[in-house]
PLY file of the C-alpha trace (Angstrom):
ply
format ascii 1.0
element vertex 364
property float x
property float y
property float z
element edge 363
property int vertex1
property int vertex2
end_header
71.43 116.14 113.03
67.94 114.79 113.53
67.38 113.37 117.35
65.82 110.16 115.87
69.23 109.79 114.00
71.29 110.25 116.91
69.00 107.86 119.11
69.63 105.22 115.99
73.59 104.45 116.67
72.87 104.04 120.55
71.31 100.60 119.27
72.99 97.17 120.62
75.55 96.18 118.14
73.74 93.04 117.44
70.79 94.57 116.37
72.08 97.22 114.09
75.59 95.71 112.62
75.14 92.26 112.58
75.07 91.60 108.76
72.64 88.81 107.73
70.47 88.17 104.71
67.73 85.28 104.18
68.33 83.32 101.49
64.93 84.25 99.84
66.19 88.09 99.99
69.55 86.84 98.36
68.14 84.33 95.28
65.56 87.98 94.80
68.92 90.14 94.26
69.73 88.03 90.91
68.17 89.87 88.91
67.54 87.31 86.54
63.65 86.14 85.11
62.33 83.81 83.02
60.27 85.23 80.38
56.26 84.56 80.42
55.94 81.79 77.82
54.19 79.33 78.76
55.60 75.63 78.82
58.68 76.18 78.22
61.72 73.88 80.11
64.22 75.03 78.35
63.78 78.49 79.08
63.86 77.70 83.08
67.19 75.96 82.34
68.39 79.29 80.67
67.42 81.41 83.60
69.57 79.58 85.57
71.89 79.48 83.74
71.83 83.20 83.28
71.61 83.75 87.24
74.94 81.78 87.29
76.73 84.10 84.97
75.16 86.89 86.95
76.65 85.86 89.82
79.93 85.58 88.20
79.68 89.11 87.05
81.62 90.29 90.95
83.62 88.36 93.16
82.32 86.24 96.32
84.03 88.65 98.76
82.55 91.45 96.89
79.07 89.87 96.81
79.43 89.17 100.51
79.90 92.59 101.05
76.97 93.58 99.17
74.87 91.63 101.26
76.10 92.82 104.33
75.58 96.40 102.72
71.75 95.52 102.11
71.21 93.55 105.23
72.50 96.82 107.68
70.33 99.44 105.22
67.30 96.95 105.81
67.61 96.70 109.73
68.06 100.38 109.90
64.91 101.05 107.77
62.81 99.09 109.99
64.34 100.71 112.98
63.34 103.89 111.76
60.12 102.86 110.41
60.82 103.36 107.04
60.36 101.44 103.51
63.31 99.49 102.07
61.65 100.02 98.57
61.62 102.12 96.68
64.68 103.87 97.05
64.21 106.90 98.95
67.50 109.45 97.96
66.42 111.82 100.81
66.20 108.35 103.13
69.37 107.53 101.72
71.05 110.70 102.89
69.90 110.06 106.04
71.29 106.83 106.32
74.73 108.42 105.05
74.83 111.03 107.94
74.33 108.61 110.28
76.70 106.37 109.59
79.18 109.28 109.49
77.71 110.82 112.82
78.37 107.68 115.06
77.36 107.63 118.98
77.53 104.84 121.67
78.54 101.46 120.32
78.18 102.31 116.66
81.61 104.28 115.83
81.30 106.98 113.29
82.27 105.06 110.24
85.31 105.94 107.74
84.49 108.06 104.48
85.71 104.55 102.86
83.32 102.27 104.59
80.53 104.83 103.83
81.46 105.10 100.33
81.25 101.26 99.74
78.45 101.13 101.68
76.52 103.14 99.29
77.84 101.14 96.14
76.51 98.40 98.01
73.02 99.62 98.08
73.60 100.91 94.20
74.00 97.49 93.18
71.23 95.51 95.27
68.74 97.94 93.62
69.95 97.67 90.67
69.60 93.99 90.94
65.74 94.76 91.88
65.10 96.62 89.34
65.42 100.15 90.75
67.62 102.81 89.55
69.48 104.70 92.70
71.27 107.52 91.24
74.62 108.31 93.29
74.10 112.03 91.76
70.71 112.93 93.64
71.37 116.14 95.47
70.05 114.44 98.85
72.68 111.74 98.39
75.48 113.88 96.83
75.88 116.60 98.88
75.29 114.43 102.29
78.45 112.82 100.53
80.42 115.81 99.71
79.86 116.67 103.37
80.82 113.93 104.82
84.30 113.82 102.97
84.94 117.62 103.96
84.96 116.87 107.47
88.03 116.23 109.31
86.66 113.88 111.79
86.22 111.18 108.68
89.54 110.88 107.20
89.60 108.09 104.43
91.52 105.39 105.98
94.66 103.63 104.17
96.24 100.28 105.09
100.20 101.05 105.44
102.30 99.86 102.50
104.38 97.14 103.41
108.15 98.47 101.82
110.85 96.49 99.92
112.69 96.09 103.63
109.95 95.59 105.46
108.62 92.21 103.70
112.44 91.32 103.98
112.70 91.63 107.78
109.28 89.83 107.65
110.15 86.87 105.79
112.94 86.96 107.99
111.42 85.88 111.30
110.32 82.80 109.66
111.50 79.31 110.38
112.49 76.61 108.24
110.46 74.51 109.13
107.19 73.36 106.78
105.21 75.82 107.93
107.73 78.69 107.49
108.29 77.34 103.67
104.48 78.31 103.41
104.15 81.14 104.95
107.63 82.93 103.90
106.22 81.81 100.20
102.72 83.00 101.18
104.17 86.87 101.77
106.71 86.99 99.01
104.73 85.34 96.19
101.70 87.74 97.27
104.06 90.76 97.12
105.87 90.65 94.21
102.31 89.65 92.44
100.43 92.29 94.27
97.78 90.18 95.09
94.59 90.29 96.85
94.40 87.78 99.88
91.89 86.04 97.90
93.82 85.79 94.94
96.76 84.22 96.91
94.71 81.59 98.87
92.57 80.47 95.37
94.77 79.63 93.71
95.72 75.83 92.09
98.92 73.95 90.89
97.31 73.45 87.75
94.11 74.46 85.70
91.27 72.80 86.91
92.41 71.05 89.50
89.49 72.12 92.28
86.08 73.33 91.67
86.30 76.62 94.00
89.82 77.34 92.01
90.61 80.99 91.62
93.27 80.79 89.05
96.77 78.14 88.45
101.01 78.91 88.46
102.67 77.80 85.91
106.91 77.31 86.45
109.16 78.75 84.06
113.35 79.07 84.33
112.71 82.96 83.97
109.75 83.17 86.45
106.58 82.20 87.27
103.00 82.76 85.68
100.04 83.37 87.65
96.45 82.83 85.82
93.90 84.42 88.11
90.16 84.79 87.99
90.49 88.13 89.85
87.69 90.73 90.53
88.25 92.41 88.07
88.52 89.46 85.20
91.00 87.07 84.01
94.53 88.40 84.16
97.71 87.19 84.04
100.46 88.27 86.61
104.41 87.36 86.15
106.84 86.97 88.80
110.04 87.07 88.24
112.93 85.28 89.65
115.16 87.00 92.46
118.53 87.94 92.63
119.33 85.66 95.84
117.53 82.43 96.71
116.65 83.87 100.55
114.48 86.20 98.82
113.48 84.73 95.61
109.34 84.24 95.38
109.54 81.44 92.55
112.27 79.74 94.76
110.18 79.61 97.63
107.16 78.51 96.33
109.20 75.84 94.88
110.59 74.88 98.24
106.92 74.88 99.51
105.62 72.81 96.81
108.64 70.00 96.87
108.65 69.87 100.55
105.10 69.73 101.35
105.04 67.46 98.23
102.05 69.09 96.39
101.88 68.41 92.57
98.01 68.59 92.78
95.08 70.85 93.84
95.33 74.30 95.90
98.99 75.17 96.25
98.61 76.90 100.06
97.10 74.23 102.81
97.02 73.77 106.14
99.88 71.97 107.87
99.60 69.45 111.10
99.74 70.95 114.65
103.61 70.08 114.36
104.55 71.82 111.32
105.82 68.99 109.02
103.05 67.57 107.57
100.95 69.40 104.77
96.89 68.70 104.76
94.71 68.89 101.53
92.28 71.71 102.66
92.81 75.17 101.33
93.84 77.83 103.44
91.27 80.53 104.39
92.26 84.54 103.48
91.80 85.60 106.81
95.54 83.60 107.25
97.19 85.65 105.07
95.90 88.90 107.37
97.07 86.95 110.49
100.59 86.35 109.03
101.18 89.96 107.69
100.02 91.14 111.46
102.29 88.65 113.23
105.19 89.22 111.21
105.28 92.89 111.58
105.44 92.75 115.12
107.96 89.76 115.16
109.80 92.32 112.62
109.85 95.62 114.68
107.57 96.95 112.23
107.01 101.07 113.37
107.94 99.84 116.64
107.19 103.59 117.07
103.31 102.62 117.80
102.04 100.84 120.63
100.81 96.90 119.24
97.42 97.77 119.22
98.17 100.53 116.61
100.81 98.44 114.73
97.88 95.76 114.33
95.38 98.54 112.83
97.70 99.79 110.54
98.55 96.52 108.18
96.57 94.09 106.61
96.23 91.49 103.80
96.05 95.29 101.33
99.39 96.04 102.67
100.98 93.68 100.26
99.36 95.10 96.86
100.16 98.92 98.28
103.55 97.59 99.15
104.44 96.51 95.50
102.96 99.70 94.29
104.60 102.13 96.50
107.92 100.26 95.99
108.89 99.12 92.79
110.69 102.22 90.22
109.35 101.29 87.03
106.92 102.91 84.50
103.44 103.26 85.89
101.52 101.60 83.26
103.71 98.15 84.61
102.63 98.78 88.02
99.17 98.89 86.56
99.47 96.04 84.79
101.08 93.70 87.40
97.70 95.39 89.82
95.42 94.50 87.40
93.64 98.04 87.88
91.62 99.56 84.91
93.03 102.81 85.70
96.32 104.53 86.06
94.37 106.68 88.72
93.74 103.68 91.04
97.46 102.27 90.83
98.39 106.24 92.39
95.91 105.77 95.10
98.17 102.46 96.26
101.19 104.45 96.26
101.92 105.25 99.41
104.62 107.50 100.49
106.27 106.73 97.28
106.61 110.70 95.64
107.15 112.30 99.45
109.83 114.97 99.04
111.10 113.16 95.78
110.89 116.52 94.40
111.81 119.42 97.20
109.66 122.64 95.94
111.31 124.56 99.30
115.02 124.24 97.54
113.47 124.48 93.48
112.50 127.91 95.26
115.13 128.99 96.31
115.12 128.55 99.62
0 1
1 2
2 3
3 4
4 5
5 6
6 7
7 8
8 9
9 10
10 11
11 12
12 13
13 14
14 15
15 16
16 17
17 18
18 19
19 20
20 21
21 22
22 23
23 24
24 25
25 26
26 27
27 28
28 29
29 30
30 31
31 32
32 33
33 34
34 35
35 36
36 37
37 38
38 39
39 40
40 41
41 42
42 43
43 44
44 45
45 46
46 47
47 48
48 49
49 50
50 51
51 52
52 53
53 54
54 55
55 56
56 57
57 58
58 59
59 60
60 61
61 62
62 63
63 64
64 65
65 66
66 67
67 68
68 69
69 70
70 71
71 72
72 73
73 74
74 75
75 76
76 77
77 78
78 79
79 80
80 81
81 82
82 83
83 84
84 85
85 86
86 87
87 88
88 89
89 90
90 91
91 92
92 93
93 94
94 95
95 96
96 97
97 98
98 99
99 100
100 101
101 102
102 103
103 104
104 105
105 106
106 107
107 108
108 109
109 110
110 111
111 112
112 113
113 114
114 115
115 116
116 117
117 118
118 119
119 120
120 121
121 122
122 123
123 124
124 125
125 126
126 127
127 128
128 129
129 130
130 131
131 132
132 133
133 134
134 135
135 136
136 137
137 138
138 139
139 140
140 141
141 142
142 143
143 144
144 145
145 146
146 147
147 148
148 149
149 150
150 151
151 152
152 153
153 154
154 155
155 156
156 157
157 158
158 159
159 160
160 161
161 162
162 163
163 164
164 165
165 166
166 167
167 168
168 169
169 170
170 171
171 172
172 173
173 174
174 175
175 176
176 177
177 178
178 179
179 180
180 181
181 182
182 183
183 184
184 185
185 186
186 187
187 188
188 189
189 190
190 191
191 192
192 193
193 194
194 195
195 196
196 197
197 198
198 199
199 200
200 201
201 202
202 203
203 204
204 205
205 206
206 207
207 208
208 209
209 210
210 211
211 212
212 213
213 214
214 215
215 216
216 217
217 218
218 219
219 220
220 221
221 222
222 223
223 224
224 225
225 226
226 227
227 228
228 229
229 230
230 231
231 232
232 233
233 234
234 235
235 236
236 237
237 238
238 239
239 240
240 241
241 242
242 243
243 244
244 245
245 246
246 247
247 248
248 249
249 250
250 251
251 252
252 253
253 254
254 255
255 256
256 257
257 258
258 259
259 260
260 261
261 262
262 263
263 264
264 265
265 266
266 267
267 268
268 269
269 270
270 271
271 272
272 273
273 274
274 275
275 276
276 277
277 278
278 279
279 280
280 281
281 282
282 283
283 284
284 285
285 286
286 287
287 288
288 289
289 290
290 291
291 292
292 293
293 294
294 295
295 296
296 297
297 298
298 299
299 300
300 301
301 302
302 303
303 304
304 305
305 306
306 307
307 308
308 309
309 310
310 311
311 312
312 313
313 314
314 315
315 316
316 317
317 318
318 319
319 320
320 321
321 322
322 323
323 324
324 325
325 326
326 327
327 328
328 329
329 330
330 331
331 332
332 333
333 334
334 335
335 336
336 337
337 338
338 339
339 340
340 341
341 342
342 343
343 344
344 345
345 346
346 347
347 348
348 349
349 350
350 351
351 352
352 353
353 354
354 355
355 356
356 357
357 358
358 359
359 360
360 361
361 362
362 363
């Protein structure tokens, strides 16, 4: 490793991972232009247009993490004294090992983070107009590298199990709050949803402007509509076989109690628990509850807090589902919304360990 490198992640925090782009940098990353004909309105009205749909083409979250992505590439280029454009594969490799690498304050970052990272950078120069090929020897290899090394594991949320979200839902009271919340963590689970997904979403179509999708009530179940990252989808969720436990019953407790027939369907309640307010919840509640309600469960009480904490997070719901429900594959896929069978497998944790014993099929 290069000394400059190493010298790079001994650089204040603030300076090197602190994740901001100027709004002239962000309106350049649409990609979108209007053609050179002269005096002509209409065709500034369909560039606009156009940059909207662009911008519809990924999720916020995942466009806020692209321009965190380009924001930490661009601070370490000018740290280093290099050019941000155009791209530079044997820069980029660089970059890649020392992210990996890590000294000081700047930890040596997961092969996950560093993985994203780079799709990050793939799309902003994309969206400038340069090509950044992810197969460039310089990139690649640096890549392959990194993965081989044992000191860069890929790091996996823990599935939240069938018994687990029962013990969680458990520890919640009865009170207005508790309706939410205990309807927050089962409706999310048996959907598989994203945090995002849970918090966007309406009573009906339409009702709110920054709407993510709408339920619709059925005796059978409930139907989700959701704008999700990956498109429009549709997710069912069944009823229960007991009321305690029953999603579709407790979002129907939430809704009648909090006496919400309009707009998002999770809010904020008053500092005493029995009023409901008319702002939206933000995702980063959903993370809070999951981490709370392990620890009020006895979640892997095996760990000390601080590693109970790391291990679960708003993902522990979707991985949950997948590792837990015994039905075909192609379901789980469905109910994920994942474009690949491949992907669903990655979310199933623990779920094939020792289902099949090759010591005993051998004789042993």
């Amino acid at each position: 490793m290069p000394s400059e490198i190493k010298k790079s992640t001994s650089a204040p925090p603030n300076e090197f991972d602190d994740a901001r782009v100027d709004e002239s940098d962000q309106e350049n990353c649409d990609g979108i232009a209007r053609p050179a004909v002269a005096g002509s309105g209409s065709l500034d009205r369909l560039a606009d247009t156009a940059r909207d749909y662009a911008r519809a083409a990924a999720s916020d979250n995942t466009l806020k993490a692209y321009a965190a992505d380009w924001a930490h590439f661009a601070r370490w280029c000018r740290m280093k004294g290099a050019e941000l454009l155009p791209p530079s594969p044997e820069m980029i490799g660089l970059y890649l090992a020392d992210l990996a690498f890590g000294a000081g304050p700047s930890p040596a970052r997961s092969v996950s983070t560093i993985d994203r990272r780079l799709s990050g950078l793939t799309w902003n120069y994309t969206q400038r107009g340069f090509a950044l090929d992810r197969k460039n020897h310089h990139i690649a290899t640096v890549l392959a590298g990194i993965k081989r090394k044992p000191a860069c594991p890929p790091l996996q949320k823990e599935a939240i199990l069938a018994e687990d979200i029962l013990a969680m839902v458990a520890t919640l009271a009865y009170d207005l709050r508790g309706l939410r919340d205990r309807a927050i963590l089962l409706i999310g689970y048996s959907g598989g949803l994203r945090r995002s997904e849970i918090v966007s979403l309406d009573v009906h179509q339409d009702n709110t402007p920054d709407s993510g999708g709408w339920i619709e009530i059925f005796d059978k179940g409930a139907l989700l509509t959701l704008d999700a990252k990956t498109g429009w989808r549709e997710v069912e969720i069944g009823r229960g076989s007991k009321d305690q436990t029953c999603p579709v019953h407790a979002l129907e407790q939430w809704l009648h109690f909090a006496k919400i027939d309009f707009g998002p369907v999770f809010v904020g309640t008053s500092r005493d628990g029995k009023r409901a307010s008319e702002a939206r919840l933000n995702d980063k509640h959903v993370v809070r509850l999951i981490k709370r309600t392990v620890l009020d469960a006895g979640i892997r009480s095996d760990l000390p807090e601080r590693d109970r904490l790391a291990l679960f997070s708003g993902h522990s719901l979707r991985a949950g589902l997948a590792s837990s429900v015994e039905v075909d594959e192609r379901y789980a896929q469905k109910q994920l919304g994942h474009a690949t069978a491949e992907m669903t497998r990655h979310y199933q944790r623990r779920r094939d360990r020792f289902r099949v014993n090759m010591t005993k099929a051998a004789g042993l």
